[in-house]
Wavefront OBJ file of the C-alpha trace (Angstrom):
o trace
v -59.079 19.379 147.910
v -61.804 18.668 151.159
v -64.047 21.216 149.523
v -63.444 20.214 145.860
v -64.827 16.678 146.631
v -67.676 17.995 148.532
v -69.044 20.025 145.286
v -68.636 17.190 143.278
v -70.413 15.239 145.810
v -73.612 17.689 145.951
v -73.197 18.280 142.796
v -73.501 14.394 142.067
v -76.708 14.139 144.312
v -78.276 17.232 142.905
v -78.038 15.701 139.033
v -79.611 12.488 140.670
v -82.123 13.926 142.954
v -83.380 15.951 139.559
v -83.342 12.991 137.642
v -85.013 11.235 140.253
v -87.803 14.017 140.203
v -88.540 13.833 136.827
v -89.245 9.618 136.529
v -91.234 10.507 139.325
v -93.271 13.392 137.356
v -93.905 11.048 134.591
v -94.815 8.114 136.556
v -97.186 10.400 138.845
v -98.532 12.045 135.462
v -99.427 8.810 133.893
v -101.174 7.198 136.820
v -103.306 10.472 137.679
v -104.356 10.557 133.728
v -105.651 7.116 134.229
v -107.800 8.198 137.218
v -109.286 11.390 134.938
v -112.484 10.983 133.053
v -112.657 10.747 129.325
v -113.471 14.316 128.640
v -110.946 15.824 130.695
v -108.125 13.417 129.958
v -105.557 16.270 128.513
v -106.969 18.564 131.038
v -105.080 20.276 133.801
v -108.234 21.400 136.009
v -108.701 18.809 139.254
v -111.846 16.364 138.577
v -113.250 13.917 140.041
v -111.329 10.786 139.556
v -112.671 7.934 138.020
v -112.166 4.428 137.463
v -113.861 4.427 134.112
v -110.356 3.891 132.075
v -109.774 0.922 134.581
v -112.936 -0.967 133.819
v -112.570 -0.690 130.502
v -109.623 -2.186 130.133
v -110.204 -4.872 132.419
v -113.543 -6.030 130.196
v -112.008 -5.370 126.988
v -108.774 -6.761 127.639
v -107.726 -10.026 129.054
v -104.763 -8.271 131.679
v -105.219 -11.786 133.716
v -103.820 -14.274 131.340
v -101.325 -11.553 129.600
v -100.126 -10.352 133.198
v -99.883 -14.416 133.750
v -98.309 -15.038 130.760
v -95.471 -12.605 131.352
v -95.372 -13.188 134.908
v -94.519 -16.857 134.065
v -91.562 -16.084 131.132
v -90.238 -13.705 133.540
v -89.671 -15.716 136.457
v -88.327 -18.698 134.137
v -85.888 -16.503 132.745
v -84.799 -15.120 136.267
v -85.150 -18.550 138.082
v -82.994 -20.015 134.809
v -80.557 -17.589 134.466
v -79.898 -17.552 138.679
v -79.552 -21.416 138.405
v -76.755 -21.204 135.672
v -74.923 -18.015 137.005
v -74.637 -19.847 140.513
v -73.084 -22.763 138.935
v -70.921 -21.124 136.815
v -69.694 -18.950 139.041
v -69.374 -21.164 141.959
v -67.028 -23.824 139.091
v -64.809 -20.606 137.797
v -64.007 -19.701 141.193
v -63.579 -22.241 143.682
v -62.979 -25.918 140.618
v -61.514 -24.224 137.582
v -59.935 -20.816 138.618
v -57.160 -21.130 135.776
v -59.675 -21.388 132.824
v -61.727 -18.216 134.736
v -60.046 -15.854 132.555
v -60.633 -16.362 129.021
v -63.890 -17.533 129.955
v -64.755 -14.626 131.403
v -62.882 -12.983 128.935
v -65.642 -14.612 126.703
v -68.527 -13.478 128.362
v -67.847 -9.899 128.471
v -67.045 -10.294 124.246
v -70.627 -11.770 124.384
v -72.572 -8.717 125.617
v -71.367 -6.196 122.841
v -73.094 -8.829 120.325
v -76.822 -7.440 120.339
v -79.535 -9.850 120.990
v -81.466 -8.722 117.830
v -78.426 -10.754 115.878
v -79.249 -14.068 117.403
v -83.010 -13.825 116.736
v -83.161 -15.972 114.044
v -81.080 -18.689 114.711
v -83.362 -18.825 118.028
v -86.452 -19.036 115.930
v -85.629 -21.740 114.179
v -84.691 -23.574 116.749
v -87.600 -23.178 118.457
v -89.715 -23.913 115.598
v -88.187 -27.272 115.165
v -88.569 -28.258 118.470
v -92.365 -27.299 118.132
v -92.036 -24.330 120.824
v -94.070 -21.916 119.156
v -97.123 -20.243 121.232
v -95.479 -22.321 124.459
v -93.663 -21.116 127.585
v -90.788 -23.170 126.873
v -90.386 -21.309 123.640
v -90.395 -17.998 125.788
v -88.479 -18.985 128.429
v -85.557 -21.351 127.075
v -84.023 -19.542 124.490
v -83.565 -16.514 126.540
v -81.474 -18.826 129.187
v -78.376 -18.700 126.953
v -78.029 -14.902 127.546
v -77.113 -15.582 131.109
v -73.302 -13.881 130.628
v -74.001 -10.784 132.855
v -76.031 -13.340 135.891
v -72.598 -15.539 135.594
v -70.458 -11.712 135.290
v -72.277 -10.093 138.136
v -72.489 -13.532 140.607
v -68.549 -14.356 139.667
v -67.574 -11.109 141.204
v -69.441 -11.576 144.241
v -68.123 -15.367 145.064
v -64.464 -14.030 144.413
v -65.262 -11.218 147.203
v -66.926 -14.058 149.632
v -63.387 -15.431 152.442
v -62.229 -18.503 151.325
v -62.069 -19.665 154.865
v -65.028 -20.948 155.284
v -64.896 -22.946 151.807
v -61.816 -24.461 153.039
v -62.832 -25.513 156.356
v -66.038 -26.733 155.146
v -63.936 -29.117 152.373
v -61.258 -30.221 155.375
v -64.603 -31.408 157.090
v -65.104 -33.936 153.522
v -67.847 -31.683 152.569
v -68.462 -32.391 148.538
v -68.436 -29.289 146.073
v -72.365 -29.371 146.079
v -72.278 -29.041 149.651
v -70.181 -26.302 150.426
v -72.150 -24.518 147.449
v -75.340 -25.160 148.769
v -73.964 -24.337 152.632
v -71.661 -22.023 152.628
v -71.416 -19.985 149.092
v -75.359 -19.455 148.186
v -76.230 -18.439 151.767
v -73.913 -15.968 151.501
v -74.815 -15.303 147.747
v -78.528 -13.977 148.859
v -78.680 -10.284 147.822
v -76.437 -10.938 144.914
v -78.844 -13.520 143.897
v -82.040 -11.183 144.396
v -80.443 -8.150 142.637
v -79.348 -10.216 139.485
v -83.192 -12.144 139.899
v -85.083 -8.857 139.914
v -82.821 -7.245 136.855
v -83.399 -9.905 134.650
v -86.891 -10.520 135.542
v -87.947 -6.610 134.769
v -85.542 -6.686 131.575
v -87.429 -10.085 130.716
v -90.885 -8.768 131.821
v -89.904 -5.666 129.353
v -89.347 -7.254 126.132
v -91.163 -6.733 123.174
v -89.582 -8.352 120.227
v -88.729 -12.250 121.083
v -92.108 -12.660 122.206
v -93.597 -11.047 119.205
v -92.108 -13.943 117.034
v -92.534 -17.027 119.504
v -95.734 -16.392 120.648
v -98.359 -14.313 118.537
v -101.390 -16.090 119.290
v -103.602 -13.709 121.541
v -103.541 -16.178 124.623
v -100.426 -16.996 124.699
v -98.534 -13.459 124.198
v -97.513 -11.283 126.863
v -98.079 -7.791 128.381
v -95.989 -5.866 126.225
v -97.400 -7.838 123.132
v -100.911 -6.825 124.338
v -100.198 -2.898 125.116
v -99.446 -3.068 121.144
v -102.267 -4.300 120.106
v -104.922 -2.299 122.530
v -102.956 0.567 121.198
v -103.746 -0.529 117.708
v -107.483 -2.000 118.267
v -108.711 1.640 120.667
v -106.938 3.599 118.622
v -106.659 7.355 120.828
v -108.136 6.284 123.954
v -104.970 7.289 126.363
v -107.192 6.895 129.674
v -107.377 3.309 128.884
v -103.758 2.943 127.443
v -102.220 4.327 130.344
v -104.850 2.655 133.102
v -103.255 -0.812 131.195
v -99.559 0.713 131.415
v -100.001 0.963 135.055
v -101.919 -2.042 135.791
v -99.172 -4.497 134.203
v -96.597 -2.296 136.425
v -97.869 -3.378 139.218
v -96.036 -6.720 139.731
v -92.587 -5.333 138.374
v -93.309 -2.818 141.462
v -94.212 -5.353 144.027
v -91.511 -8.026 142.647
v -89.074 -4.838 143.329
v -90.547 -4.022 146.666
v -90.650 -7.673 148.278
v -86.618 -7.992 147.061
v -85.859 -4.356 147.721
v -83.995 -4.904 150.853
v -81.932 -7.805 149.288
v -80.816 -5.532 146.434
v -79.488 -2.926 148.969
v -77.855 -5.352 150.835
v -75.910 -6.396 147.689
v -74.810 -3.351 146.779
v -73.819 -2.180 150.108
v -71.510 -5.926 150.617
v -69.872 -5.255 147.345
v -68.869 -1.389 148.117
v -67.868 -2.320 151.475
v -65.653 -5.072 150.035
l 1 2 3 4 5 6 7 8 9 10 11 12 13 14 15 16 17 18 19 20 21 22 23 24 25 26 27 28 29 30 31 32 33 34 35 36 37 38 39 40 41 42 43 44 45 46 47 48 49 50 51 52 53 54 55 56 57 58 59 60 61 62 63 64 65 66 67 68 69 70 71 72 73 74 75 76 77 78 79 80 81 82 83 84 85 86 87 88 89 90 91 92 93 94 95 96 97 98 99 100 101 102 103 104 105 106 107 108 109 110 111 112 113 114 115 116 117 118 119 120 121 122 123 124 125 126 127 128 129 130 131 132 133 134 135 136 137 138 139 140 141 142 143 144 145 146 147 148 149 150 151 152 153 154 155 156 157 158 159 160 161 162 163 164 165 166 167 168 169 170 171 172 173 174 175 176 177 178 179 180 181 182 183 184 185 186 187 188 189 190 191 192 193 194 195 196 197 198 199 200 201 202 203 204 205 206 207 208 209 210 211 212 213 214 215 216 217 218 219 220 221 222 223 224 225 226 227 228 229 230 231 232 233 234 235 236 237 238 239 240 241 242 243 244 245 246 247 248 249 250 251 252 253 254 255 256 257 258 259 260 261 262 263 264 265 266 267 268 269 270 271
């Protein structure tokens, strides 16, 4: 039985190890294709690399205010979304534990519905509230799709000891202060792992910003990989030099909360 489990456990890490190899391959492929010259971009002899692609794209292109743009949807989305999953889980677990069921129950119902269905109802609200071309049109409609924040955070505050909840509310602390005190210090890397996920899924979307915002200055990074595909036509040394250069803050958002996001995952398997 020892031995049985101990296949299935190589086995396991072999499938992921070869997965792992070939996001690598692609990501490695992509970068290095960026860095060849023009002439030698579908090429497999070693050149020279360049930074031709990269200059290109930097006059032709304004990465700046799209990588801002995005950058600033993103982080309202994860900041948002953070803000109501603490709440909400913090009320269902520790001020309304009896309704935390079919509320829950709710917000797992909620995910199978595909965002694409409540596009339109989300334009038109933001068009009457005159939120086209802003960030609050970006950034406020996406807040309602907080179910998996509140899903993921819930789970976490139900594995946190009710101990120190209790004593802190015997000492005539208020709810707000034994959330701020005691549950969202404890909350960190559950907090930074939900932050990061929905700020890469946020900084990854393509079609919600295509409606609310498709003035040039105003759109974001995805938005403007579209249309530099569209405006240079074949040139894939300058369509992959901007693929990697609006990857670099999803890598260094990643890389700043990395530890965080290991810590989360190795509280909630130890619990």
């Amino acid at each position: 039985m020892r031995s049985q489990l101990t296949w299935r456990v190589l086995l396991w890490h072999l499938v992921l190890s070869a997965t792992v190899v070939v996001l690598l391959f692609a990501v490695a492929w992509a970068v290095l294709t960026s860095l060849r010259p023009a002439s030698a971009v579908f090429g497999l002899e070693p050149v020279a690399p360049t930074l031709e692609h990269y200059a290109r794209v930097l006059q032709r292109w304004p990465v700046a205010t799209l990588v801002g743009n995005t950058f600033v949807m993103a982080a309202g989305v994860a900041l948002g979304q953070v803000v109501i999953g603490c709440l909400a889980a913090y009320a269902l677990v520790h001020l309304a534990p009896r309704g935390r069921r079919p509320v829950l129950a709710l917000m797992t119902v909620s995910l199978a519905i595909p965002p694409q269905a409540l596009i339109v109802p989300q334009y038109l609200m933001a068009t009457r509230l005159g939120w086209l071309n802003s960030e609050a049109g970006l950034i406020v409609p996406q807040l309602g799709s907080s179910a998996l924040a509140v899903l993921v955070l819930v789970q976490h505050v139900r594995a946190l000891p009710v101990s120190a909840a209790e004593a802190a509310r015997l000492d005539g602390a208020l709810p707000r202060e034994v959330l701020w005190h005691v549950v969202l210090p404890a909350l960190r890397p559950a907090i930074a792992a939900v932050a990061v996920l929905v700020f890469i899924t946020t900084w990854n979307d393509y079609l919600w910003p295509l409606l609310i915002a498709p003035r040039a200055a105003d759109t974001t990074v995805q938005i403007g990989l579209s249309q530099f595909t569209t405006a240079e036509g074949n040139d894939y040394g300058g369509l992959l030099a901007a693929a990697t250069l609006t990857s670099l803050p999803i890598l260094l958002v990643y890389l700043v909360a990395s530890r965080q996001i290991t810590e989360a995952f190795m509280q909630r398997g130890a619990r």
